[in-house]
C-alpha positions in Angstrom: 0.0 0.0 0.0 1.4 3.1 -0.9 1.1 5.9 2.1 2.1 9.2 3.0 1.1 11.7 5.8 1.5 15.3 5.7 1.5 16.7 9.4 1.8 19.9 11.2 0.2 22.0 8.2 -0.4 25.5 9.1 -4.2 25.0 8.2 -5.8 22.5 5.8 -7.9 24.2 4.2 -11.6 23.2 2.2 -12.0 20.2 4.3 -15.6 19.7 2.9 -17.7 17.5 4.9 -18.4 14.1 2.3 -21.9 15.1 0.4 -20.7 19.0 0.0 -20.4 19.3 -3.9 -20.8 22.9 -4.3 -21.2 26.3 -2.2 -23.3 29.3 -3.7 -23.6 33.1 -2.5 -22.4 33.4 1.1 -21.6 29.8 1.4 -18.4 30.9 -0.3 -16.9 32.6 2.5 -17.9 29.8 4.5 -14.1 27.5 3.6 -13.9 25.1 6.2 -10.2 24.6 7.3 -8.5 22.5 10.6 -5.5 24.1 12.0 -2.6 22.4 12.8 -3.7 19.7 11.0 -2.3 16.0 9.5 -4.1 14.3 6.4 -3.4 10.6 5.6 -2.8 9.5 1.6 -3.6 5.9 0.8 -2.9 4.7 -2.6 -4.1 8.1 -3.8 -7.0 8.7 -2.2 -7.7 10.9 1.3 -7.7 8.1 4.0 -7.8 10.7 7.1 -7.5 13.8 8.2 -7.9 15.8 11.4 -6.1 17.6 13.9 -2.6 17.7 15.6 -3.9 16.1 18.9 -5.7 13.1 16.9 -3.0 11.8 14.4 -3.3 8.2 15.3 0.1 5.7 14.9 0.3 5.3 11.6 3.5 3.0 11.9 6.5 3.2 9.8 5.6 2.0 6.1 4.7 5.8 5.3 6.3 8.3 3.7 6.1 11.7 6.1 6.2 15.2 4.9 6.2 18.0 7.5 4.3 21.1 6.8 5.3 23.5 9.0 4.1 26.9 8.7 2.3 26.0 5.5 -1.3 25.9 4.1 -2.5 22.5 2.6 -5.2 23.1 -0.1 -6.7 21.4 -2.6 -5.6 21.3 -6.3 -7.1 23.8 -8.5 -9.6 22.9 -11.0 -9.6 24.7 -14.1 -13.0 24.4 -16.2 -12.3 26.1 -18.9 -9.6 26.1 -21.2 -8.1 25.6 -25.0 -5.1 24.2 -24.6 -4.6 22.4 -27.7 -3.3 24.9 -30.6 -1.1 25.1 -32.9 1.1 28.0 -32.1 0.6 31.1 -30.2 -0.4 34.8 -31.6 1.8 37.3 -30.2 1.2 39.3 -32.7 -1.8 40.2 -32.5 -1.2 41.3 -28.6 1.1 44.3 -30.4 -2.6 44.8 -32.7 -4.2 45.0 -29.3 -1.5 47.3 -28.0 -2.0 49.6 -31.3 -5.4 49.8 -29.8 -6.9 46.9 -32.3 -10.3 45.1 -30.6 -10.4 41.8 -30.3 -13.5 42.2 -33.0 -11.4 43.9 -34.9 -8.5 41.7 -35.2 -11.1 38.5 -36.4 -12.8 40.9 -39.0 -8.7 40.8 -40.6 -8.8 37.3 -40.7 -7.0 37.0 -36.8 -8.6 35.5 -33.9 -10.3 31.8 -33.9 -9.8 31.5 -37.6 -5.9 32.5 -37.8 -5.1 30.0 -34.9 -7.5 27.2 -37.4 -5.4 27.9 -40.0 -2.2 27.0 -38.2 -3.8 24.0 -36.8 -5.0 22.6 -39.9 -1.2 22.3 -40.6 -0.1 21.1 -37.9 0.3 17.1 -37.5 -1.4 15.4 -34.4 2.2 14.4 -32.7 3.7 18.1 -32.7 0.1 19.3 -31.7 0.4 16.9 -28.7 3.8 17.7 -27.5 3.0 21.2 -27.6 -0.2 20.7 -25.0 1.7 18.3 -23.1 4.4 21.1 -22.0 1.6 23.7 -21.4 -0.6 21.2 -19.3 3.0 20.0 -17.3 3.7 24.1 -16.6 0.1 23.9 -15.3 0.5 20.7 -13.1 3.3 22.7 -11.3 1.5 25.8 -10.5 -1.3 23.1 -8.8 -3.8 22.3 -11.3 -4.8 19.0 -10.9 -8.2 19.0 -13.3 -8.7 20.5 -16.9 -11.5 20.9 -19.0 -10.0 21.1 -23.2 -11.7 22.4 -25.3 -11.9 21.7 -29.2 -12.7 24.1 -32.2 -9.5 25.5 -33.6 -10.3 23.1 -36.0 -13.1 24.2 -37.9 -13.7 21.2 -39.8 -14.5 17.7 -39.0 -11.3 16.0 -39.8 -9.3 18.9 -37.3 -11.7 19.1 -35.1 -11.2 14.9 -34.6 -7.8 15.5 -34.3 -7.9 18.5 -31.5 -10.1 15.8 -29.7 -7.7 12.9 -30.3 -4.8 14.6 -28.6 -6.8 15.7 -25.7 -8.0 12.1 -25.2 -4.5 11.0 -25.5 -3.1 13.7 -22.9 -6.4 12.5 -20.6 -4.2 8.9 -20.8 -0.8 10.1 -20.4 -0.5 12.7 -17.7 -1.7 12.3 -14.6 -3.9 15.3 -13.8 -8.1 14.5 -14.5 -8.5 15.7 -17.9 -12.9 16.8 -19.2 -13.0 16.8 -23.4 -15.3 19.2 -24.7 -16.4 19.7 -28.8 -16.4 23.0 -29.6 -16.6 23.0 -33.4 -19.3 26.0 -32.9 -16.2 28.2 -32.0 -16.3 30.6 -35.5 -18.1 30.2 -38.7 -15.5 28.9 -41.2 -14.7 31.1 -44.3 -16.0 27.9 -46.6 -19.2 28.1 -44.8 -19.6 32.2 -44.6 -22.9 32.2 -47.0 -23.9 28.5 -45.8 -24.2 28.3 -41.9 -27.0 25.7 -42.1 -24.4 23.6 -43.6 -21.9 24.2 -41.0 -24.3 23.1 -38.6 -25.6 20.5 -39.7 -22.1 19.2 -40.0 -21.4 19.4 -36.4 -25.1 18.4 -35.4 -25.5 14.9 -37.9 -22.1 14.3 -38.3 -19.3 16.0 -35.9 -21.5 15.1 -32.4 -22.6 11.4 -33.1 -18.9 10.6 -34.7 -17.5 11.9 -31.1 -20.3 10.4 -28.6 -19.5 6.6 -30.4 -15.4 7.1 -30.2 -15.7 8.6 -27.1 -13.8 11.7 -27.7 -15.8 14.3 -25.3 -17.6 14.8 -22.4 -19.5 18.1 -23.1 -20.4 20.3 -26.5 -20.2 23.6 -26.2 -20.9 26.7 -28.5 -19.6 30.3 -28.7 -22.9 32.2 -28.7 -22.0 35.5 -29.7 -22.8 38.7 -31.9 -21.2 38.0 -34.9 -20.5 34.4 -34.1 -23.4 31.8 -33.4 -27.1 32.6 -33.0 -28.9 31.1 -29.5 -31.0 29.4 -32.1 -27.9 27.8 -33.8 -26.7 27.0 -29.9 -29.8 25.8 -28.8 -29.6 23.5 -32.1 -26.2 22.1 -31.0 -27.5 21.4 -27.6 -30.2 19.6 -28.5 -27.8 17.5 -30.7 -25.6 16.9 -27.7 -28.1 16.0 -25.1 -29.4 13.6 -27.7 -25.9 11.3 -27.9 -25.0 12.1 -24.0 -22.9 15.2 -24.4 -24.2 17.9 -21.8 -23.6 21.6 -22.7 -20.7 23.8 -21.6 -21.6 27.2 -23.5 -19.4 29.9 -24.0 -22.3 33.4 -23.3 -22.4 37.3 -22.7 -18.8 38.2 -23.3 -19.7 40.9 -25.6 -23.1 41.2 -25.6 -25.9 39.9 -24.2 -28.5 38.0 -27.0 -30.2 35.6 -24.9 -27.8 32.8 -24.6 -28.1 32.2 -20.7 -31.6 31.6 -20.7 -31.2 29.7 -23.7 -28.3 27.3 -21.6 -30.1 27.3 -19.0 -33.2 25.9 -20.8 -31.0 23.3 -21.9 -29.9 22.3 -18.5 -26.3 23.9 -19.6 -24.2 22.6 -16.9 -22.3 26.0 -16.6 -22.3 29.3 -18.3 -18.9 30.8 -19.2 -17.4 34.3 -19.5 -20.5 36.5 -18.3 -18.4 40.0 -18.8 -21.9 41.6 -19.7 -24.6 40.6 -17.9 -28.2 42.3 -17.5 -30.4 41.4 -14.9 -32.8 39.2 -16.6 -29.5 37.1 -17.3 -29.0 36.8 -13.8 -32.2 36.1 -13.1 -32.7 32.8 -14.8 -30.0 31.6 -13.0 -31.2 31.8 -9.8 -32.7 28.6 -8.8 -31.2 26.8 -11.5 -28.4 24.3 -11.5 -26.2 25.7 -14.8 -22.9 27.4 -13.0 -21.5 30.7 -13.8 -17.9 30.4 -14.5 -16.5 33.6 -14.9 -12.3 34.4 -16.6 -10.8 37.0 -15.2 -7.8 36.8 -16.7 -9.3 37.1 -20.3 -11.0 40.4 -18.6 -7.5 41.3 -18.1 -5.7 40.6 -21.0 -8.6 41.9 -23.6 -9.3 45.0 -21.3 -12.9 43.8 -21.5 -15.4 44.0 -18.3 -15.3 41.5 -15.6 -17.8 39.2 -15.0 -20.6 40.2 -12.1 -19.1 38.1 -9.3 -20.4 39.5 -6.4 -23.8 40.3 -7.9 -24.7 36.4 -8.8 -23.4 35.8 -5.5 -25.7 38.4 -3.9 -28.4 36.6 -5.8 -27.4 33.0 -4.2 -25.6 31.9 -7.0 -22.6 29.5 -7.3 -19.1 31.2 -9.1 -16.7 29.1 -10.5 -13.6 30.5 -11.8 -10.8 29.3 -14.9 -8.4 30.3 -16.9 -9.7 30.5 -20.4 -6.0 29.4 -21.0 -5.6 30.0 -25.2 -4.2 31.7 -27.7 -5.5 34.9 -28.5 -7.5 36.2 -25.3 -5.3 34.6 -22.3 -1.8 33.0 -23.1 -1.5 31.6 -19.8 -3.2 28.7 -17.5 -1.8 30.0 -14.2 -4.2 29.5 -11.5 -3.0 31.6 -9.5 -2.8 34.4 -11.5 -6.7 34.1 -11.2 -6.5 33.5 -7.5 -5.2 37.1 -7.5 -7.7 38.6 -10.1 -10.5 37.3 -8.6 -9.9 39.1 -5.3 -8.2 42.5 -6.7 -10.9 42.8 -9.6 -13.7 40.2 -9.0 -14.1 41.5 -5.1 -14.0 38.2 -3.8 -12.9 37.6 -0.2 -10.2 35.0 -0.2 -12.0 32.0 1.1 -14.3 32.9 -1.7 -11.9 32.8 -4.5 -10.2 29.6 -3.4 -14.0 27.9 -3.4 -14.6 29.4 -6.3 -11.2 27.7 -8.0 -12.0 24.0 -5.9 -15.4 22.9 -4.9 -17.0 25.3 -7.6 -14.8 24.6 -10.4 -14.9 20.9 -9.7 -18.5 20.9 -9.6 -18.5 22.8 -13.3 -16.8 19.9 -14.2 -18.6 17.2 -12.9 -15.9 16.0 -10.4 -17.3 17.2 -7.5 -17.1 13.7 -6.3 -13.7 13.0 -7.0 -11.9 16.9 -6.5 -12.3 19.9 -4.7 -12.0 19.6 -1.7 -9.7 17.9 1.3 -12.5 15.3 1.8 -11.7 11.3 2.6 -12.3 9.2 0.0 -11.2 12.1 -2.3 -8.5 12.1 -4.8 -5.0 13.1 -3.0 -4.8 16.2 -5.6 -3.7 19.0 -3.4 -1.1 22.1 -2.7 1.2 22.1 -0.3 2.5 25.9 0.0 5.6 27.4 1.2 5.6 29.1 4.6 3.5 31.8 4.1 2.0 34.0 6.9 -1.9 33.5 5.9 -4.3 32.4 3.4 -5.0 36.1 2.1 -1.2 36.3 1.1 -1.3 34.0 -1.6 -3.5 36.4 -3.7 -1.8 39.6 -1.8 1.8 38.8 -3.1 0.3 38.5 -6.6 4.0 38.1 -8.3 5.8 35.6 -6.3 4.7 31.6 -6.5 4.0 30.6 -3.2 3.9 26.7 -4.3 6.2 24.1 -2.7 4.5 21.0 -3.2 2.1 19.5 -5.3 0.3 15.9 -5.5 -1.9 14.4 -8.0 -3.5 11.4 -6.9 -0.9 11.1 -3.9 2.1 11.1 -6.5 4.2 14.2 -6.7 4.3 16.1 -9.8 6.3 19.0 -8.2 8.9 18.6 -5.7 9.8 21.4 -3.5 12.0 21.7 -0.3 9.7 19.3 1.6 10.4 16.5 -0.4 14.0 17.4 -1.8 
């Protein structure tokens, strides 16, 4: 049996009761955490946990790491990402500079469809080793889930391929990988007079060809102004729910057309961006299970508005939080990063970002069960920080990486001073 027991941690923090999937509106604030605390690892899983004064023998077949002065928390979960492209755009962040909009910069053939051209070129084994460095950068900054998506493909033979190397990084690292089709990500120039066609494609062709191979978990769309009608999303759902693929919809990050009510119709099983909301978006939500995931780092990077965080929490609601790791609108998957964000622009308290990035962002997943939380029976996947002097200094001291440890399914994928 393999074993190992991390004692003395300053705090571990998000220990869940077993049954607690997801927290919404002032529930955030409310992070569980045991102080000077030990949690026991048993071939992968959370065994135990508790308190100094009730660590039981646990005899000498166990590897022991002391935590001293440092906060044990569970891995990130990051629901929302597109991390398999072809290369990245760096020149369009000088467009941007020149004071280019992101609209601006797809109307001249940049955006979605310049990274499908490059990926169209590419060959499945570069395309691979590419996301496999990103995803290992990621593993070490302490994500320990990911949600890819497809759709910088365009067509059904990319598109396959996009999901093919997802599926194969889903075998080969060890983090908990979530596939999502998201061939509704821009209207291909061979289709700009024929959307019907395009859509069909995905809806009788792309969506049962995935479901039978297996390739994805969710389908998604880009429901935008000058992107993808809700009727054209609520087409692709419909598809989707019809061969087991449960939507994941990309809404409001421009403008607001009706796509969350549309999602939510569909029993979407979150709702993603959200940068403009009114308050007939918010309120269909309330009440409803779909989950608001919100990306503050493409807020950042695009200069755009940031999603409503405190208002859907005022209203009750659940906020998850990602990366939108990709290309054009956020080159980087660093949780933490959006740790920081989330409190400097988002408002959130501390204990509400770090929910928002674990039980919240599991649950948008659909591995509440298995992540999110320091919860026995749970997967092992956690942080182990360096001695910092509270949990509200991790998003304080935005520029410095407070990691030391971190464990994916008990094993270590980074090794810091506690296990050097």
């Amino acid at each position: 049996m393999n074993r190992l027991l991390i004692k003395n941690a300053k705090a571990l923090v998000g220990t869940h009761a077993q049954g607690v999937t997801i927290a919404r509106g002032a529930e955030m604030s409310s992070l569980p955490q045991v102080s000077n605390g030990w949690l026991l690892i048993e071939n992968g899983r959370i065994s135990a946990l508790g308190s100094a004064d009730t660590l039981p023998a646990v005899g000498t077949e166990v590897t022991v790491i002391d935590a001293t002065g440092r906060f044990v928390l569970p891995g990130w979960c990051d629901p929302h990402t597109h991390t398999v492209f072809a290369a990245p755009r760096e020149e369009e962040f000088v467009d941007k500079i020149n004071g280019l909009s992101y609209q601006e910069i797809a109307a001249r053939g940049g955006g979605i469809l310049n990274s499908a051209r490059k990926l169209r070129e590419m060959d499945e084994e570069s395309l691979y080793r590419k996301a496999r460095l990103r995803l290992e950068e990621m593993m070490r900054q302490g994500t320990v889930a990911v949600e890819i998506k497809s759709g910088y493909g365009l067509t059904a033979e990319s598109e396959l391929k996009m999901l093919r190397v997802a599926r194969r990084l889903k075998d080969t690292l060890p983090l908990q990988v979530k596939i999502n089709l998201l061939a509704a990500h821009a209207l291909p120039p061979e289709y700009k007079d024929d959307r019907k066609t395009y859509i069909d494609l995905i809806c009788e062709t792309l969506i049962p060809h995935v479901a039978a191979e297996g390739l994805a978990d969710f389908v998604d769309v880009f429901c935008e102004t000058n992107y993808f009608t809700v009727a054209e999303m609520e087409r692709v759902l419909v598809a989707g729910q019809r061969h087991g693929l449960r939507g994941k919809v990309h809404v409001n990050q421009f403008t607001s057309i009706g796509g969350v009510q549309a999602a939510v119709k569909h029993g979407a099983l979150s709702v993603d961006h959200l940068e403009v909301m009114t308050q007939e978006d918010i309120d269909a939500l309330v009440g409803q299970d779909t989950i608001p995931t919100l990306l503050p780092s493409c807020s950042f990077f695009l200069r755009i508005p940031y999603g409503p965080a405190r208002q859907l929490m005022d209203r009750g609601l659940p906020v998850a939080l990602a990366t939108d790791h990709n290309p054009g609108s956020t080159p980087s998957g660093n949780m933490n990063l959006v740790l920081s964000l989330a409190c400097i622009q988002l408002r959130l308290l501390p204990e509400e970002a770090v929910t928002a990035m674990t039980l919240n962002s599991a649950a948008a997943m659909g591995l509440s069960d298995e992540l999110g939380s320091l919860t026995v029976g749970k997967r092992a996947s956690l942080i182990i920080t360096r001695e910092v002097p509270s949990l509200a200094y991790l998003p304080y001291a935005f520029g410095s990486d407070h990691i030391d440890t971190v464990l994916i399914d008990g094993t270590v994928v980074r090794s810091g001073t506690l296990l050097a």
